[in-house]
C-alpha positions in Angstrom: 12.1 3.1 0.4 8.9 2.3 2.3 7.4 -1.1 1.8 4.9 -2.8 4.0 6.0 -6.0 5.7 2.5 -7.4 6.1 -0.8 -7.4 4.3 -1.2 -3.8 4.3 -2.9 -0.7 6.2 0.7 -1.1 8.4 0.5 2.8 8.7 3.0 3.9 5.4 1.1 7.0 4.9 1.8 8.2 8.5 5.3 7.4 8.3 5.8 9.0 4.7 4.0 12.2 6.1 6.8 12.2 9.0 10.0 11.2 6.5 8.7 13.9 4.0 9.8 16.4 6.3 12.9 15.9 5.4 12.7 14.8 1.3 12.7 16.9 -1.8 11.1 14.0 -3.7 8.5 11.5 -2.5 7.5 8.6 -5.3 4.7 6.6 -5.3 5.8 3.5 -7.7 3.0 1.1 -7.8 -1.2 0.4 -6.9 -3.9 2.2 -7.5 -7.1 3.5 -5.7 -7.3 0.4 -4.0 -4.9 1.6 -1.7 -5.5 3.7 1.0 -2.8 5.8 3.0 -4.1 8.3 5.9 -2.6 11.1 7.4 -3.7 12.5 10.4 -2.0 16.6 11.2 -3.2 19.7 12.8 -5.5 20.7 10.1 -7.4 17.2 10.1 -7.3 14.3 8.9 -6.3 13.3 5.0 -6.8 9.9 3.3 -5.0 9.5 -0.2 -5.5 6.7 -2.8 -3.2 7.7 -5.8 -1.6 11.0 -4.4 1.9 10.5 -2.7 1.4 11.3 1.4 4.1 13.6 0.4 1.5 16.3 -1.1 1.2 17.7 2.3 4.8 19.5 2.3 4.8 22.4 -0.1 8.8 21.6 -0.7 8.5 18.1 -1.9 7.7 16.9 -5.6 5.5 14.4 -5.3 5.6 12.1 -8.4 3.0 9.4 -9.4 5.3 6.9 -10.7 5.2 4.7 -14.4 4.0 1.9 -11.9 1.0 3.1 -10.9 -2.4 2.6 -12.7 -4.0 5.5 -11.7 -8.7 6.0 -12.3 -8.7 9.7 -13.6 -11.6 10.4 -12.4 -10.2 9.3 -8.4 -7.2 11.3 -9.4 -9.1 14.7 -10.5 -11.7 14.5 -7.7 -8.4 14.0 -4.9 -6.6 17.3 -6.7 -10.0 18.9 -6.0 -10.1 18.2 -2.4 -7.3 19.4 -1.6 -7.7 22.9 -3.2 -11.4 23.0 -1.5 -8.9 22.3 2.2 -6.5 25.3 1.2 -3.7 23.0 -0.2 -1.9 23.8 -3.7 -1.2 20.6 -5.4 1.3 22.3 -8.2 4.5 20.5 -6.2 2.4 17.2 -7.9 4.2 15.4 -11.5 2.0 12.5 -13.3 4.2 10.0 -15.0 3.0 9.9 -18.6 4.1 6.2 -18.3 1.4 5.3 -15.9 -1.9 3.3 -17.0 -5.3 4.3 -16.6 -7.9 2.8 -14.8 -10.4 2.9 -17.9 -14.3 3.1 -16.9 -14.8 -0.6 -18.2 -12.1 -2.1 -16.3 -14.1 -1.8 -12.6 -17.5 -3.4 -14.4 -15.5 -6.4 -15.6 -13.6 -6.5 -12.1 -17.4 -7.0 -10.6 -18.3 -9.6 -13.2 -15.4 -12.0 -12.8 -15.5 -11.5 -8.9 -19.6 -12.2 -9.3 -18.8 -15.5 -11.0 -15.9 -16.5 -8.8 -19.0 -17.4 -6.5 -17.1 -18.9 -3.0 -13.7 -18.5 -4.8 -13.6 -15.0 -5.1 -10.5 -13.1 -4.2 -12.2 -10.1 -2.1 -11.2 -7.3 -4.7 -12.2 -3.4 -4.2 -14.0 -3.6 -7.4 -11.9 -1.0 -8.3 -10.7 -2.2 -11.4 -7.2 -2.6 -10.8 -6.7 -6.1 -12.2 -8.2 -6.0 -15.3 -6.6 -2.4 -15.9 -3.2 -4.3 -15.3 -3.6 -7.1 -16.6 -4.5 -4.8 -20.1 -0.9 -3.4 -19.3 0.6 -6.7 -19.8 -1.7 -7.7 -23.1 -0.6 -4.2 -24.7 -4.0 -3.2 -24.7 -3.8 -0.6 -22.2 -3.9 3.0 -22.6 -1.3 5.1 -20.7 -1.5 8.7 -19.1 -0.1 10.2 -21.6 -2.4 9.4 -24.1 -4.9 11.5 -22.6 -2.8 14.3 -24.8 -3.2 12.7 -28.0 -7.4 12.6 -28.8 -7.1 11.1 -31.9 -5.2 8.4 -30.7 -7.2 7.6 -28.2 -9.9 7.6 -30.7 -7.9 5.2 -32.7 -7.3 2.8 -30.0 -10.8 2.7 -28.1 -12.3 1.5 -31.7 -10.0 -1.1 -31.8 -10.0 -2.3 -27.5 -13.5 -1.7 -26.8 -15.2 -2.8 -30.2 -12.9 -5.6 -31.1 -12.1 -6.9 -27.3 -14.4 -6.0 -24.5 -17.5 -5.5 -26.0 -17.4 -8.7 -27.4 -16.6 -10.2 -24.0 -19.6 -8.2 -22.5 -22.1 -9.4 -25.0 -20.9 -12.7 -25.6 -19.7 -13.9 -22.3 -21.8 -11.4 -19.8 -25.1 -10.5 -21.9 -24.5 -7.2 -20.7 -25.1 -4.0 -22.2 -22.2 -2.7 -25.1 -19.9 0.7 -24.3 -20.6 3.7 -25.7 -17.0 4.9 -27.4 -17.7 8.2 -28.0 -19.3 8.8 -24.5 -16.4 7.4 -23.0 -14.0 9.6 -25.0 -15.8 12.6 -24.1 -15.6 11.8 -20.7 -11.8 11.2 -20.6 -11.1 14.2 -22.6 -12.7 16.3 -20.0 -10.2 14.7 -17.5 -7.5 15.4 -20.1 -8.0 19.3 -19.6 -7.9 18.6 -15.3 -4.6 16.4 -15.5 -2.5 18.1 -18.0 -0.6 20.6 -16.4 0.4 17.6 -14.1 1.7 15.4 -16.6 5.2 14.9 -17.3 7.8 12.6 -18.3 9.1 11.6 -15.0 12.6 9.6 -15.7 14.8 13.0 -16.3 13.2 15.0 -13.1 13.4 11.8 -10.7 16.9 11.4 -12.4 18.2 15.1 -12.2 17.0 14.5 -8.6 19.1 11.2 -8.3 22.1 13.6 -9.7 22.2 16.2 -7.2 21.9 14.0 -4.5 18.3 15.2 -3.1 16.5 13.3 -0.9 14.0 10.8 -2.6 11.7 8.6 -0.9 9.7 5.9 -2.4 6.4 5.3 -1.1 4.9 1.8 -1.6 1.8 1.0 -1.8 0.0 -2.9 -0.7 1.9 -4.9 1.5 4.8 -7.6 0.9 2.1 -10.5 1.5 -0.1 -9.2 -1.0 2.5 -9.5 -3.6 1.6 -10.9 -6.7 5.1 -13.3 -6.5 5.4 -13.8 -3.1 2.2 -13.1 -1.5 -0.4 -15.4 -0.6 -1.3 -16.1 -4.2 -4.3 -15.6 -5.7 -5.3 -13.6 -2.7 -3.4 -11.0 -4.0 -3.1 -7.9 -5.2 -1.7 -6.8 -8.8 1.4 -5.1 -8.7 4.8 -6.4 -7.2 4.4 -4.4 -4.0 8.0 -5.5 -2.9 11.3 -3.5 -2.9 11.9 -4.8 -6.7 8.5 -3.9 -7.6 9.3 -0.3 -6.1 12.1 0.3 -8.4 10.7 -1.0 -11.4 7.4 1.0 -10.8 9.4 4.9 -10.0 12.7 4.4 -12.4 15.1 4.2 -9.6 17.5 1.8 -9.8 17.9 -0.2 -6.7 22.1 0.6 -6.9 20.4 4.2 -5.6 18.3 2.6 -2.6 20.6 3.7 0.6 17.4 3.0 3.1 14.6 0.5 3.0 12.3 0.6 5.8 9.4 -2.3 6.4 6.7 -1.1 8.2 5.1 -3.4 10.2 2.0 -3.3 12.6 2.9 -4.2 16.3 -0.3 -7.1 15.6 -1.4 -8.0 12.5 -4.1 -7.3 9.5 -5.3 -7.9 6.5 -8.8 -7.5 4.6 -10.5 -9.7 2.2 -10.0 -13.4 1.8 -7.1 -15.8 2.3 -5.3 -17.5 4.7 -4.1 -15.5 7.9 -2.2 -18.1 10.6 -2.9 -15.6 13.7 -6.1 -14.6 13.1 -8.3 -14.0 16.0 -11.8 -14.8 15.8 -12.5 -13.7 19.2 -13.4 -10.9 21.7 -9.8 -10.1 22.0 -9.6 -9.7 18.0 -13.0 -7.9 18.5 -11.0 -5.5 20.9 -8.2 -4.9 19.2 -9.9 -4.0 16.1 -12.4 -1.4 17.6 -9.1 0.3 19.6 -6.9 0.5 16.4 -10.2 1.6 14.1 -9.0 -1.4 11.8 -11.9 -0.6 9.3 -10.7 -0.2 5.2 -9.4 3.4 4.5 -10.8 2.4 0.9 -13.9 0.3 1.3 -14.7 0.5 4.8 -14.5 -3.2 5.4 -13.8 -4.5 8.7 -9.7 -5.4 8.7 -9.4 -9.0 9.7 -7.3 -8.9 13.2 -4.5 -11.2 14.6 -1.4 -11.3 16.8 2.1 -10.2 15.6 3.2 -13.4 13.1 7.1 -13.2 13.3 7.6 -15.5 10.5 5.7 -13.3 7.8 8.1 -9.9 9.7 11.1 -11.8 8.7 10.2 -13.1 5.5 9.4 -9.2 4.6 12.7 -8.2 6.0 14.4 -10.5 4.1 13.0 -10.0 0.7 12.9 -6.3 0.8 16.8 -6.3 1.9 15.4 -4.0 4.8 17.7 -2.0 6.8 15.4 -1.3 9.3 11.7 -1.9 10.3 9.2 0.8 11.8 6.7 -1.0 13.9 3.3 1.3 13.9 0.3 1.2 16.1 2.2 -0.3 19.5 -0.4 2.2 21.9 -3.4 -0.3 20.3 -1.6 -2.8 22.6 -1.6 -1.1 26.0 -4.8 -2.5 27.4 -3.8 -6.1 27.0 -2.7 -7.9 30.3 -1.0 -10.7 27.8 0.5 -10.8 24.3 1.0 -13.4 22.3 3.8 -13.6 19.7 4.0 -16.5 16.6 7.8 -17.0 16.0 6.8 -19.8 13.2 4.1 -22.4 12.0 4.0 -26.1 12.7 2.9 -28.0 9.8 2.7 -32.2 9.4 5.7 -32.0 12.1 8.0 -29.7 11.0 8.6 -25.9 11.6 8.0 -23.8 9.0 9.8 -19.7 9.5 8.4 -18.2 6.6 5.2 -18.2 5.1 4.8 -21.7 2.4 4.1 -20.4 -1.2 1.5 -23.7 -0.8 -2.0 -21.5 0.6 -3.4 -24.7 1.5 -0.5 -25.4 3.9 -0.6 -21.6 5.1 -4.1 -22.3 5.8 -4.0 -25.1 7.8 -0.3 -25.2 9.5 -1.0 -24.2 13.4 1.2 -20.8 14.8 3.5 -21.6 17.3 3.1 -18.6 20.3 5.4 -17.3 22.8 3.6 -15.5 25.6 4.7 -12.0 26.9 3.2 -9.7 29.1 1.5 -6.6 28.6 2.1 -3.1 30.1 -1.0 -2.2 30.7 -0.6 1.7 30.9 -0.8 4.5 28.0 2.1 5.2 25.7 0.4 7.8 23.6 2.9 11.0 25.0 6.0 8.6 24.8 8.6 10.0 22.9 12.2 8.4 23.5 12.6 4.6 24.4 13.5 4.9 28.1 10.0 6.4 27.8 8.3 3.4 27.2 7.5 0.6 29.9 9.6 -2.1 30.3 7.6 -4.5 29.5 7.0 -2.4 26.3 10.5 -2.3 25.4 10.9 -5.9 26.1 8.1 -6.6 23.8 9.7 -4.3 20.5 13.3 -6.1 21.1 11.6 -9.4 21.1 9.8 -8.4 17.8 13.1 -7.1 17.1 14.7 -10.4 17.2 12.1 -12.2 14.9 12.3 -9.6 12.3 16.2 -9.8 12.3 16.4 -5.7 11.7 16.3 -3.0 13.7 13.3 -1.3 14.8 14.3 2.4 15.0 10.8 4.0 14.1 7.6 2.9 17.1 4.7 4.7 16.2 2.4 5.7 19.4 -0.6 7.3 18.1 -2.3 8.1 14.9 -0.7 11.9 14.9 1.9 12.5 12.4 4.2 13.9 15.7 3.1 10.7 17.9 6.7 8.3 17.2 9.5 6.9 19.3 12.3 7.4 17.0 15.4 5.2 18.1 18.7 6.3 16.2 19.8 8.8 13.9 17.0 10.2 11.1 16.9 8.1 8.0 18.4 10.5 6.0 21.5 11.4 7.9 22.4 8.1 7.4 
C-alpha cells in the first residue's frame, strides 16, 4: 500500500510506476480527478487523474477501485490519450461499484465555493464533494449504471427534477438541467467505458488467492483526510491506510507493506493551516527547483520545510512499515536546512498535528538546524553515494518519522531512486 504522509503531490505516481515493475495488480482505491499523479519514462512524460500509474506496464491490471468517484468524461478522454501515445489500455478493469462524477456535481461545487466568500475551502471545482457526498445520501449513480439506460432514466427524473433542480432554481436562480441532454451524453460514454467495466471483488480476490502481487495506490494525502486531516480543508475521501482498504476490497489482514511517501520539504495547495510554511525567497526557491505547480489545476503548491510532527503522525496512523522520502535533489543547493520536530503552543509541545485548526494555525514550529550538502545527487544510486551531510539529513528525518526510509527519490525519472534494503516485494 502507498499512502501519502503529507498533503499531497509527495511523488506516489513516480513511486507506483517504479513498484509496478514488479506487481500483477495495481489498485487505485479512492479520489477522483482532483488528484494528479505524474510519471516521467523514456517516452515522455504522463500525468494521470483516475487511471492507476500502473497503466504504463502491459503485465499489470490496473483496477479503478469501488472507492473512486470517477467524471466519465476525464476517464474516456485519459483512455484516449494513451491510445493516441501508442499505449493499449485493455490491462485497465472499472469497478462497477465506483460513482460517477455527474455533470451537475462540478456547477454546484462552484456555487457553494462562490458563496463560501473568505471561507472557502480551495476546491478543484471538480466536483468531487458534492458527487460524494450524493454517495452517502443514496442519491448517487454508480458506474455500473451506465449499463442499464432505463435505469438511469428512472433515477435522473427522480435526482435532478426532484433534488437539484430545485436547489438550482430556488437557492441559486440558476438555469434548470436538461435530463434528456444529459442522458444522451452519458450514454455515449456508456458505449467508451463498457468493455472496461467489471465487477472487481472476484478478480482483485482471485488475485489475493494466488498470491500475486497487488499494490494499492492512494490517492490525496494523510493530512487531507476527511477524519484526520486538517478539517474542513480537506479533501473527500478517507485517503488513509483504512480508507485504502475500504475503497479497493482488500482487507487490511492482506496488507504485508505500507509505504508513506513523504517529500524531503513540505507542500500543500489550497487553503488551511501549514506550520512550516515559508513565505519567503527561500520558499520562492524551492518551489521554482521542485516545479511545485498543481499537476491538476496548475496552482502554485504552497512551500515549507520538512514538519516532522505531521511525518510521524502519518507513520503512525497508516501502521507504515516504511517511508519513501521523494524529491531530496530539490534540496542540494541549500547551504542550511531546517527541520520542525514539533509545535509549541500556549507553552506546551505539541508532536502531532491538534485536530483544533485554529491551534494548528497559530502554534509556532520548533526547528532544528542542519546543514546542507551543497552538491548534485541526481546520478546517486546507493546510499554510500550520497554526501554525508545528505545521509545525515535522511537518518535525522528518519528518526522523526519513527520508520525506515528505504526508498530516496533523486530526480523526477522513474530510474532516478536510492533504494536502501531488499525490494518491497521480496519482503
Amino acid at each position: 500500500m502507498v499512502v501519502g504522509g503529507q498533503w499531497g503531490d509527495e511523488g506516489k505516481g513516480k513511486l507506483v510506476d517504479f513498484l509496478a515493475q514488479q506487481a500483477d495488480m495495481v489498485i487505485r482505491p479512492q479520489g477522483g480527478n482532483n488528484a494528479g499523479h505524474t510519471v516521467v519514462t523514456e517516452h515522455g512524460e504522463f500525468k494521470f487523474q483516475l487511471i492507476p500509474s500502473g497503466i504504463l506496464h502491459p503485465h499489470v491490471t490496473c483496477v479503478i477501485g469501488n472507492g473512486v468517484v470517477a467524471d466519465p468524461r476525464v476517464l474516456v478522454t485519459e483512455i484516449d490519450q494513451l491510445r493516441e501515445r501508442g499505449i493499449d489500455p485493455t490491462n485497465l478493469v472499472i469497478s462497477e461499484r465506483a460513482h460517477l462524477v455527474m455533470s451537475y456535481h462540478p456547477i454546484f461545487d462552484q456555487l457553494e465555493e462562490a458563496v463560501r466568500g473568505d471561507d472557502r475551502l480551495g476546491t478543484t471545482w471538480r466536483g468531487i464533494g458534492p458527487a460524494y457526498a450524493d454517495k452517502i445520501r443514496r442519491i448517487g449513480f454508480r458506474i455500473g449504471d451506465l449499463q442499464k439506460e432505463v435505469f438511469m432514466r428512472k433515477k435522473l427524473d427522480f435526482v435532478v427534477g426532484h433534488v437539484k433542480n430545485p436547489i438550482l432554481k430556488d437557492l441559486y436562480s440558476e438555469q434548470s438541467f436538461d435530463n434528456d441532454r444529459m442522458i444522451e451524453e452519458y450514454l455515449g460514454y456508456a458505449r467508451a467505458l463498457d468493455p472496461f467495466i467489471r465487477d472487481t471483488f472476484p478478480i482483485v480476490h482471485d488475485a489475493l488467492d494466488r498470491n500475486a502481487k497487488v499494490l494499492l495506490e492512494g490517492a490525496q494525502a494523510t493530512m487531507l483526510d476527511l477524519d484526520f486531516g486538517t478539517y474542513p480543508y480537506v479533501t473527500s475521501s478517507s485517503c488513509t491506510a483504512g480508507g485504502a482498504c475500504t475503497g479497493s476490497g482488500v482487507p487490511p489482514t492482506r496488507i504485508d507493506q505500507t509505504v508513506v511517501v513523504c517529500k524531503a520539504y513540505t507542500t500543500r495547495v489550497g487553503y488551511g493551516p501549514f506550520p512550516t510554511e515559508l513565505l519567503d525567497h527561500v520558499g520562492d526557491a524551492v518551489r521554482e527547483r521542485g516545479n511545485e505547480f498543481g499537476t491538476v489545476t496548475g496552482r502554485a503548491r504552497r512551500v515549507g520545510w520538512f514538519d516532522g510532527a505531521v511525518a510521524r503522525y502519518a507513520t503512525r496512523l497508516n501502521g507504515a512499515t516504511s517511508i519513501a522520502l521523494t524529491k531530496l535533489d530539490v534540496l542540494d543547493d541549500m547551504p542550511e536546512l531546517q527541520v520542525c520536530v514539533g509545535y509549541d503552543f500556549r507553552g506546551e509541545l505539541h508532536d502531532h498535528p491538534m485536530a483544533n485548526i485554529s491551534h494548528l494555525k497559530h502554534c509556532e514550529p520548533r526547528y532544528e538546524a542542519m546543514p546542507g550538502w551543497e552538491r548534485p545527487i541526481g546520478e546517486c544510486r546507493t546510499w554510500e553515494d550520497l554526501p554525508a551531510n545528505c545521509r545525515a539529513y535522511v537518518e535525522r528525518l528518519e528518526e522523526l518519522c519513527g520508520a525506515p526510509i528505504d526508498m530516496i527519490g533523486v530526480g523526477p525519472r522513474r530510474d532516478q531512486f536510492v533504494v536502501r534494503g531488499r525490494p518491497y516485494f521480496d519482503r
